[in-house]
N, C-alpha and C positions, 0 to 999 in steps of 0.2 A: 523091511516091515518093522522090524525091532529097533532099528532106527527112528523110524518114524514117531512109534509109541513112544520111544523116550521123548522123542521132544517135543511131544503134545504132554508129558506128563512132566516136564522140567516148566515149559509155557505155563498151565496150570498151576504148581509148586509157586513161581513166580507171583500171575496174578494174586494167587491167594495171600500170597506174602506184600503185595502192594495193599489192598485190602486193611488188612491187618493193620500196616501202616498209618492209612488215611483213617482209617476209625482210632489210632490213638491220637493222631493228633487233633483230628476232633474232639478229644472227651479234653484234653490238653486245655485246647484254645475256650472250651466252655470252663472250664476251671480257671484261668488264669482271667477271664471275663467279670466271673463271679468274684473271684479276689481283688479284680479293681475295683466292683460295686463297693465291696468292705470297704476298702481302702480312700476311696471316695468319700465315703461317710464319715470314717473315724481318721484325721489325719495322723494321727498318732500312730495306727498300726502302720506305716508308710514306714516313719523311723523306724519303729520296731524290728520290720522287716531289712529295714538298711543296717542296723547294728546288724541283725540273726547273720546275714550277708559276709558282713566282716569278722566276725568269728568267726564263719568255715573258711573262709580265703586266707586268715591268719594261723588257722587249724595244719591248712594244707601245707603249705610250706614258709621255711623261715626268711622273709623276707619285709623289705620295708612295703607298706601298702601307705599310698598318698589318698586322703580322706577329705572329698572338698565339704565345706562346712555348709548344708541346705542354711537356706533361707528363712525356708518353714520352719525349722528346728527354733530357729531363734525369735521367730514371731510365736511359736508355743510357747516356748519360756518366759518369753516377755507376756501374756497373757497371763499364763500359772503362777507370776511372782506379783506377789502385793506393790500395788505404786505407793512412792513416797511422796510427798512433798517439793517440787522445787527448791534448791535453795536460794539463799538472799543474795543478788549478785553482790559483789565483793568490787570493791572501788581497787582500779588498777594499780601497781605499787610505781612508786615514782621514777622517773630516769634515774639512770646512774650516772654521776658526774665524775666519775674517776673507772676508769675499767681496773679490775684487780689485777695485781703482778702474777705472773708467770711463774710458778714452781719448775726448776730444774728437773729437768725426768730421769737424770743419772743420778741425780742423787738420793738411791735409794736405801743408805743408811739409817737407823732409828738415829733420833737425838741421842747427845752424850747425856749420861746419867748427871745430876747436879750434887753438891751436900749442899745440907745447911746445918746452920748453928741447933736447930732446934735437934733431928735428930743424931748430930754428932759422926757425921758417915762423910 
């Protein structure tokens, strides 16, 4: 009989604890819904939220974190920065009729010092 009770009252403890469960991840999934709405609207809080990201991942431990560069990131900037002007294409510079010589790559000595008459060295 004491058997039994317990395990109608561990059954119970259970359910209630699944319960429990399923309502936070409800309140979860209506939160993180509501943050896309924002996020939707203002594309800015998106970065915001991807920097807030990498400072607690950088916070956590010392390691290298590889950062791919959004897209959006740079189509913001490029809207928030003043345009300029085109410039004037620039006529191409002419062949080269000689390719330049080769500098030796062991010789990595400075030049010898020179005198001259002027400063008497």
């Amino acid at each position: 009989m004491k058997r039994s009770m317990s395990r109608q009252a561990e059954a119970e403890r259970e359910r209630r604890s699944r319960v429990i469960t399923a309502e936070g991840e409800l309140q979860a999934s209506e939160k993180l819904s509501q943050a896309a709405e924002v996020m939707s609207r203002q594309p800015a809080a998106l970065q915001l939220r991807l920097l807030q990201t990498m400072v607690e991942v950088a916070a956590e431990k010392n390691s290298t974190v590889v950062l791919p560069f959004p897209v959006e990131l740079l189509r913001f900037l490029e809207r928030a920065t003043p345009s300029e002007p085109a410039p004037a294409k620039a006529t191409p510079p002419e062949p080269a009729t000689e390719l330049p010589t080769p500098r030796a790559t062991t010789d990595l000595a400075p030049p010898p010092a020179t005198t001259t008459a002027a400063n008497g060295r």
